[in-house]
N, C-alpha and C positions, 0 to 999 in steps of 0.2 A: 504561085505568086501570093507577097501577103501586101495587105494593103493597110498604110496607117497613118490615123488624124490627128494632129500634132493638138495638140490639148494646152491650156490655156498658163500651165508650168513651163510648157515646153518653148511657147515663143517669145520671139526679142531674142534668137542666138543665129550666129551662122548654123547654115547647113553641115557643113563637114564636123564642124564640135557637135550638132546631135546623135551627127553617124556614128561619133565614136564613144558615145555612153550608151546608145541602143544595141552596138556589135564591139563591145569592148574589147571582145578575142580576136576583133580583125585590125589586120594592120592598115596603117596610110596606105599603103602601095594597092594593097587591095580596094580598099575603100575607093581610090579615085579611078582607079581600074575601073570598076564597076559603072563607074557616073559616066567616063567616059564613053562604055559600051553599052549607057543605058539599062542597062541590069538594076541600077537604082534612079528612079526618076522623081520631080517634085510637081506636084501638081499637072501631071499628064507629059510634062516636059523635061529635057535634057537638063543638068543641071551640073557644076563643076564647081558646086561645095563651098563658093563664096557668099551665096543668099542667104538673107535674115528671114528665116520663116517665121510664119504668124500663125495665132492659134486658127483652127480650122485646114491648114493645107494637108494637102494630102501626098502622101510619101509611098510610092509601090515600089516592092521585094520582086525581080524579075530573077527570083532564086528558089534551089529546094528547100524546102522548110528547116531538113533538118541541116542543111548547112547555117540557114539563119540561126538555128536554135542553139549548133557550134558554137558559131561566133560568139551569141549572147552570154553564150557560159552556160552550161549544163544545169540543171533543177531550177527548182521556181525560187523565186525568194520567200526566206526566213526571216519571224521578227529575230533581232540579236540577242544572243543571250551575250553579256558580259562576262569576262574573265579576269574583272580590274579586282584587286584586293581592298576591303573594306575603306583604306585611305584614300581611295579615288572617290569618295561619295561623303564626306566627311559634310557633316550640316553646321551651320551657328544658328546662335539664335533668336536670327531673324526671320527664319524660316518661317513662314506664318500659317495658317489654317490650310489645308491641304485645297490644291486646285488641282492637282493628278487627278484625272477621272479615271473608273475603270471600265473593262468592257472587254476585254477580251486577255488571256492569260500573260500577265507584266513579269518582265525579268524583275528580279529582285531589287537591284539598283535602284530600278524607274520608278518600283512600288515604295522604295522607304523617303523619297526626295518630296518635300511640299514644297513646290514653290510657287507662289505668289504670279499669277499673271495679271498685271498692273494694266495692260489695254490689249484688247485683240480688235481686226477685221478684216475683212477678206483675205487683207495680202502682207497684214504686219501684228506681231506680235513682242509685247514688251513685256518683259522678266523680270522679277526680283531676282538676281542672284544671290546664293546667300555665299559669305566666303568658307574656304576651304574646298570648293566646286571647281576645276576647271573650267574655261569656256569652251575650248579645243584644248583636244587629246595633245598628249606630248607622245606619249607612246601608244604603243598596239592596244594593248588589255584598259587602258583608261575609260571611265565614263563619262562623258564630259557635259555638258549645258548643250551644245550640238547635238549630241545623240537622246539628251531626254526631251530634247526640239521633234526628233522624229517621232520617237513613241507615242509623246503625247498629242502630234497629229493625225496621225495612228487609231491611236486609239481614240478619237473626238470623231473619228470619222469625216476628216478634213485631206486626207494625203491617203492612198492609197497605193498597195504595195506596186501594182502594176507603174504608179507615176513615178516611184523611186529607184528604176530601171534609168530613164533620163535625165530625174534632177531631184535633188537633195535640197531642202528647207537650210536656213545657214542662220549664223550667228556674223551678227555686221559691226561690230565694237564687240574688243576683245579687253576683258578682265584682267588682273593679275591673279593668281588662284584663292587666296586671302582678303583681296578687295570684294565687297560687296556691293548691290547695286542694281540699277536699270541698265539692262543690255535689250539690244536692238536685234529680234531676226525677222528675218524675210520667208513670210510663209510660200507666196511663189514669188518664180524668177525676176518678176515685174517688182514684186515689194524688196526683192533683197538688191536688186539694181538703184534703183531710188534711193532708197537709207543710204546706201555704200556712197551715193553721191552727193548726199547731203549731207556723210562727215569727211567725204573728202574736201569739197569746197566749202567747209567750215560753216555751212549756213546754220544747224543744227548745235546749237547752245548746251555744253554738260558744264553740272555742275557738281561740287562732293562737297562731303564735308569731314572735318577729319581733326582729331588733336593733333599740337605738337607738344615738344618742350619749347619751354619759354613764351616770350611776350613779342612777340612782332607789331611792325605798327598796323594801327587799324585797317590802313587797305593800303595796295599795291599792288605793282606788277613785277613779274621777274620776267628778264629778256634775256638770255643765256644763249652757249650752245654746247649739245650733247651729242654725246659718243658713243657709242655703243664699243664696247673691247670685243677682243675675238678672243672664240673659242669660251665666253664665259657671259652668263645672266649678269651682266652689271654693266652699266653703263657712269660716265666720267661726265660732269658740269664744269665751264669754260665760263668765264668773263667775256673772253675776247674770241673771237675765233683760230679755231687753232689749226697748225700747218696741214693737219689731217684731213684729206678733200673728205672725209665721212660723215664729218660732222654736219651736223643738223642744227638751224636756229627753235629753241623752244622759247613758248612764251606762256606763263600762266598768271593770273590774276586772284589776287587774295582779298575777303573781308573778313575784319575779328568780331567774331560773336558772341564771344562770351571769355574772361581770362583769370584762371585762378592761381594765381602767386605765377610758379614757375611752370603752370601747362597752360596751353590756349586751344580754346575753339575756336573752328575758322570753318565758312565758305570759300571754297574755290572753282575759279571759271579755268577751265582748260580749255585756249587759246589754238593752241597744238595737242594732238595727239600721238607722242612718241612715249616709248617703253622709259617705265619705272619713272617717267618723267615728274609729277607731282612728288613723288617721295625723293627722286636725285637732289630735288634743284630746292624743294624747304631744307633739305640738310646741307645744302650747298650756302644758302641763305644764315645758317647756325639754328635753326627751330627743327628740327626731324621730329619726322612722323612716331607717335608712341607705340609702342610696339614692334618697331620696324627690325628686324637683324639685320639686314642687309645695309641701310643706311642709317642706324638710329644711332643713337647711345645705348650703351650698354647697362650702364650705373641707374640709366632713368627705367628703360626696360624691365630692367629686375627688379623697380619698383612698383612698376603698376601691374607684374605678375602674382601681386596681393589681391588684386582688384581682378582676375582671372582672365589676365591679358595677354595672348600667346603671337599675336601677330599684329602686323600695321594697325592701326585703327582708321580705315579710309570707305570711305561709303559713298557711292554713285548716285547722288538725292537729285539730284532732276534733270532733265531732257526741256528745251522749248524751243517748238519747231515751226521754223520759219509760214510764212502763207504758200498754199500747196489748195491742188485742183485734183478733179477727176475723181480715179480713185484712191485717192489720199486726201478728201477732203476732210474726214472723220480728225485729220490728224494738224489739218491747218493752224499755225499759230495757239496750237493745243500746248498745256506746261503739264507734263506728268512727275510725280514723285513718287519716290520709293520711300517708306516710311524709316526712317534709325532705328537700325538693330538695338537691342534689348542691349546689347554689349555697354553702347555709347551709355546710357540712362544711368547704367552700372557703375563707369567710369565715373562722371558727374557726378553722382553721388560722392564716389571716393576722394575727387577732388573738393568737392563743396566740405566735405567731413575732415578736411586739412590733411588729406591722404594718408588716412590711421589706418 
């Protein structure tokens, strides 16, 4: 018999989703097999996989070890060593003073990436990302903002290998790989549940800031709807809704901060959060993002490739989070910002200098 206390990452989930990242080698059929014949019980009692366990319950193995240890997957866990190619780790230079700690032997990846942690506490921790980062992998061998989430819990002595048998620290607002910025993870289950809920029900305020071309007017809003195409990274901007049940209403809000001849700075409030939305819908509007390939111009692009501009220019500058209790008090109607890559200062220059 083994016997086991659900730990304080592990509760706020049903029963049956813990069974299956604890005995990931065992099937459903097994699994409720077991609950049924009491071979697996929760807290002294029958149970059939629907309960939301809490930290503290207790969870007994009416099994032989080495079928649990089957199930779990054969050997202990290993930190990962990556297999991504040097362009999965690619830095800007926003990157700021190293906050990687060390402590125990770092894959290569984890050791060359500084980034910036802009606020931690118990249950949440906020990132500078810098672009050219992943936030999640696309492929296998990637290293993404996800995976340098776990190291550097890791290695802080905050997550331990044993708790990442049941649950994985996460990334809650997802980047474009080139946008830089404050992203949201959830160090436990409890903080990554929260955040997830406070950008789903919009309570939680993003803001960027970004060049385009041209002069928009000083503030607005754009109310559109967007499309995602199949089979391809790009999405279509509509006026009106279109016959396509897929589409999605977006809505972002613009102020101009600063504008020089034919490029402008701008704040924006994202309203919605849908893919490539900010960059669709200003090129949609006739001001695209500078740098942008996918929706820019091309003629202005190859202009500010003087000024050593290889992608969007878009940056993730602040978070303000609603009023919040318990334990998310630390983060109550808190406004955090991620400081403007060195890029933008670059740029500004180049346009104050009549972009010579």
């Amino acid at each position: 018999m083994r016997e086991v206390i659900i730990g304080p990452n592990e509760g706020g989930q049903r029963f049956d989703k813990y069974l299956k990242k604890y005995m990931k080698e065992a099937g459903n059929g097994f699994l409720y097999k077991m609950l049924r014949k009491k071979n697996i019980t929760l807290n002294g009692r029958k149970a059939d996989g629907s309960e939301k366990i809490q930290a503290g319950d207790r969870v007994c193995f009416f099994l032989a070890e080495d079928t649990i240890d089957r199930f779990r997957g054969a050997g202990s866990f290993t930190f990962p060593e990556s297999s991504a190619s040097p362009k999965s780790a690619v830095l800007s230079e926003n990157a700021g003073p190293g906050t990687a700690p060390s402590g125990r032997k770092e894959n290569s990846l984890f050791s060359s990436l500084s980034i910036p942690v802009l606020y931690e506490d118990a249950q949440v921790l906020l990132a500078d990302k810098p672009a050219g980062l992943l936030t999640q992998k696309a492929q296998a061998g990637d290293y993404s903002l996800n995976e340098w989430l776990t190291d550097y819990l890791l290695t802080e002595g905050k997550l331990t290998a044993e708790e990442l048998a049941t649950f994985r620290p996460s990334v809650c607002n997802r980047l474009d790989r080139n946008t830089s910025g404050l992203v949201v993870c959830g160090k436990t289950l409890a903080g990554s549940q929260k955040m997830s809920e406070l950008i789903r029900n919009r309570s939680l305020r993003k803001y960027y800031r970004l060049f385009v071309a041209g002069r928009p007017p000083k503030e607005g809003i754009a109310e559109s709807w967007l499309l995602r195409e199949e089979n391809s990274n790009q999405v279509r901007i509509y006026e009106k809704k279109p016959q396509d049940s897929r589409a999605v209403p977006v809505r972002t809000g613009w102020r101009l901060l600063e504008s020089f001849g034919d490029c402008s700075f701008l704040e924006v409030e994202l309203f919605t959060g849908k893919t490539h939305q900010i960059r669709a819908q200003m090129a949609a509007l006739g001001f695209p993002l500078i740098g942008d390939a996918r929706y820019g111009n091309e003629a202005v692009n190859r202009k500010f490739r003087r000024a050593g501009v290889h992608s969007q220019l878009l940056h993730a500058f602040r978070l303000e989070f609603p009023p919040l209790d318990g334990p998310f008090l630390g983060l109550s109607e808190r406004s955090v910002v991620a400081p403007e890559p060195e890029t933008f200062a670059r740029v500004r220059r180049f346009c104050e200098n009549g972009q010579e």
